[in-house]
N, C-alpha and C positions, 0 to 999 in steps of 0.2 A: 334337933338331931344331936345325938352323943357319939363321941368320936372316945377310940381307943388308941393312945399311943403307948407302942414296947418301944421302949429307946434307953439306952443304959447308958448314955451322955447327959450327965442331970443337970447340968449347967445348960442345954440345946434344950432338952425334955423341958424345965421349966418355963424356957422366954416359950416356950413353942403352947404351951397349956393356957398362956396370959395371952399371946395373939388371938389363938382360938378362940378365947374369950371374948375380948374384944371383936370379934365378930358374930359373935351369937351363939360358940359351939362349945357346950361344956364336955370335959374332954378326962379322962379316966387313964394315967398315969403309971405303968407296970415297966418294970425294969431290968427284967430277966425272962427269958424262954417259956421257960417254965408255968412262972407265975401268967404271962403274958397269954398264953397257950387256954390254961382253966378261966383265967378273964374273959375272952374270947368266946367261949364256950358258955360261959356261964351270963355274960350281959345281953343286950339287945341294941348294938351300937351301929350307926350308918353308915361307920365304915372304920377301918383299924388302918395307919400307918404303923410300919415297922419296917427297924433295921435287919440288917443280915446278918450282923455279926454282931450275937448277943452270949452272954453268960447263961447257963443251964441246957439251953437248945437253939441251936439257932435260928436266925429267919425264914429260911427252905425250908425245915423239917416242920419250920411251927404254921406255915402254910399248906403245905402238904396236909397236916393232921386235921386241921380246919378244915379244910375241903371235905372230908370225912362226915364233916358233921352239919356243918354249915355252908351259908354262900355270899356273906357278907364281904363285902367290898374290901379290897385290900388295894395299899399304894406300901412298897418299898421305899425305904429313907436309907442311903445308904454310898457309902465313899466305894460301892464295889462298883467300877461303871465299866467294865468290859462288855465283852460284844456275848461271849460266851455265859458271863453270869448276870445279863439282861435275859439271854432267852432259857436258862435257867432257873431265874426267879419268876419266868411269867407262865412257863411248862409246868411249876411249882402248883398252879393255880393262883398268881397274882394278876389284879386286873394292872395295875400299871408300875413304873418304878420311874425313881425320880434320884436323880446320882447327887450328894452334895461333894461341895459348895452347892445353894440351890437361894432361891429367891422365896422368901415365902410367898408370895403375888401369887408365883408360877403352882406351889403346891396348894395352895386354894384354890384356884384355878381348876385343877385338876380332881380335886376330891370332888367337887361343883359337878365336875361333867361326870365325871364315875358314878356319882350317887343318882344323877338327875338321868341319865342312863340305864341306872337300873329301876329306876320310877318309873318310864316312863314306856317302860317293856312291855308289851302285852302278856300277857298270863300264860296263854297258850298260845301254840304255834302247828303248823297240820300241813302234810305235805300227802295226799293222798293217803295211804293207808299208814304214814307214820303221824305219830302223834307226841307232841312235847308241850310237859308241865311245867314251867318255869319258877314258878315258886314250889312246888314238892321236888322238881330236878329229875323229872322222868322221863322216860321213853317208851312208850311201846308200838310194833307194827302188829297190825290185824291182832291187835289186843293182844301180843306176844310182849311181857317186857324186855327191855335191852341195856343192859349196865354196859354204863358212859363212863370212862375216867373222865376228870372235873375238862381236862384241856379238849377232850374229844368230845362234850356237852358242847362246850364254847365251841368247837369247829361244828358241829352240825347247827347248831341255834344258826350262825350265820347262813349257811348253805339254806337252810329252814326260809329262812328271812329272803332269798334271795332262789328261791325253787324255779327249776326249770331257765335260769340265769348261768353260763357260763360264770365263775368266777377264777380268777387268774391269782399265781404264787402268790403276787406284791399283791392282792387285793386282801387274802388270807393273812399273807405276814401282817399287814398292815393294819386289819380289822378283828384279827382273833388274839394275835400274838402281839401286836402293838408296837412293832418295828419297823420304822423308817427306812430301811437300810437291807441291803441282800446280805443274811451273815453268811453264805455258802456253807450250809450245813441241808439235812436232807429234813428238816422240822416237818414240812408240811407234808411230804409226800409217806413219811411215816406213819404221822397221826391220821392222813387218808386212809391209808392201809389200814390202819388198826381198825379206824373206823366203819370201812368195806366190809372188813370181815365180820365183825358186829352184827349192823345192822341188814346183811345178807345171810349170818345163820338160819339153816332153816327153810328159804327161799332159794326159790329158782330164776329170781327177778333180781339184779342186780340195779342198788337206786343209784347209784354215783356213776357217773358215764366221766372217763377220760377222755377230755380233748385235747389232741396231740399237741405239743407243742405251745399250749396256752394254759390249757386249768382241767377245774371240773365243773359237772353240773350236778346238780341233787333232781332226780327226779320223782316224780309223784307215783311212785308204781300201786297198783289197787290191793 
């Protein structure tokens, strides 16, 4: 597997190219936005680490725009460790963020399960009459397609994965957005929202049932 790092700390970018190495990951070395951005686009890598705060574009925007095109694995490298620009960069479409100071142990560790994560996906997913391609990134009910922003794919893949299942806020923060922690912001019940409105264009069958006071459910409508 070939890994992408955008890091414009060349003294960190190079020990970090030789660890990879020594572990078996040959690793492709870009150092601005920009450049990072058409790397991204242009290679076929297992997964990209990148900072947030680079030269040309930064790390939000240069995920954002990947999402656009691709759905390759991303891990943030990054001294931004608030609560706010954690679910920033993961709204972004990052699969995870790792704050430095950081262990390398820990971000191997982590690209491991990201990547083995996304291997180990099923292709498609079927929820009565919705249907998702997980490698083309599609949606459609009763052969109707449905455009997903990248974080609103990840919130239904989960619901998808867990049909007819009550699932709870901390279940969603915790499994789509990949936080620990209650940031008290309204993330999830928005992206529900958005999502609702979606995948009920059109229909008189509403699939996501409110359950008061605990979550949602995704149901299987025909």
């Amino acid at each position: 597997m070939k890994l992408l790092l955008i890091e414009d700390d060349i003294e960190l970018a190079l020990s970090l190219v030789e660890r990879f190495r020594d572990q078996g990951y040959a690793t492709e070395h870009v150092s601005d936005g920009i450049a990072g951005l058409a790397a991204a686009l242009r290679g076929d890598f297992g997964a990209i680490i990148v900072d947030r705060m680079l030269p040309g574009m930064d790390g939000l925007s240069l995920v954002k725009a990947l999402r656009r095109e691709k759905t390759t694995p991303v891990i943030y490298l990054t001294t931004m460790g608030g609560i706010d620009d954690r679910v920033q960069g993961l709204e972004a479409g990052g699969d995870d963020y790792l704050v430095k100071p950081f262990a390398f142990a820990e971000l191997m560790a982590r690209i491991r399960v990201m990547t083995r994560r996304i291997a180990q996906s099923s292709t498609k997913l079927s929820a009565g009459s919705i249907e998702m391609d997980l490698v083309q990134r599609t949606v459609v009910r009763q052969g109707q397609p449905i455009d997903l922003a990248p974080q609103e794919f990840r919130l239904l893949e989960y619901m998808m994965r867990n049909v007819d299942r009550v699932v709870t806020r901390k279940m969603l923060l915790e499994n789509v957005w990949g936080i620990h922690f209650d940031p008290h912001t309204s993330v999830v019940e928005s992206h529900v929202s958005r999502l609702r409105a979606r995948l009920n264009s059109g229909f008189s069958t509403d699939a996501i049932q409110t359950v008061r006071s605990i979550g949602y459910r995704l149901l299987a409508p025909r």
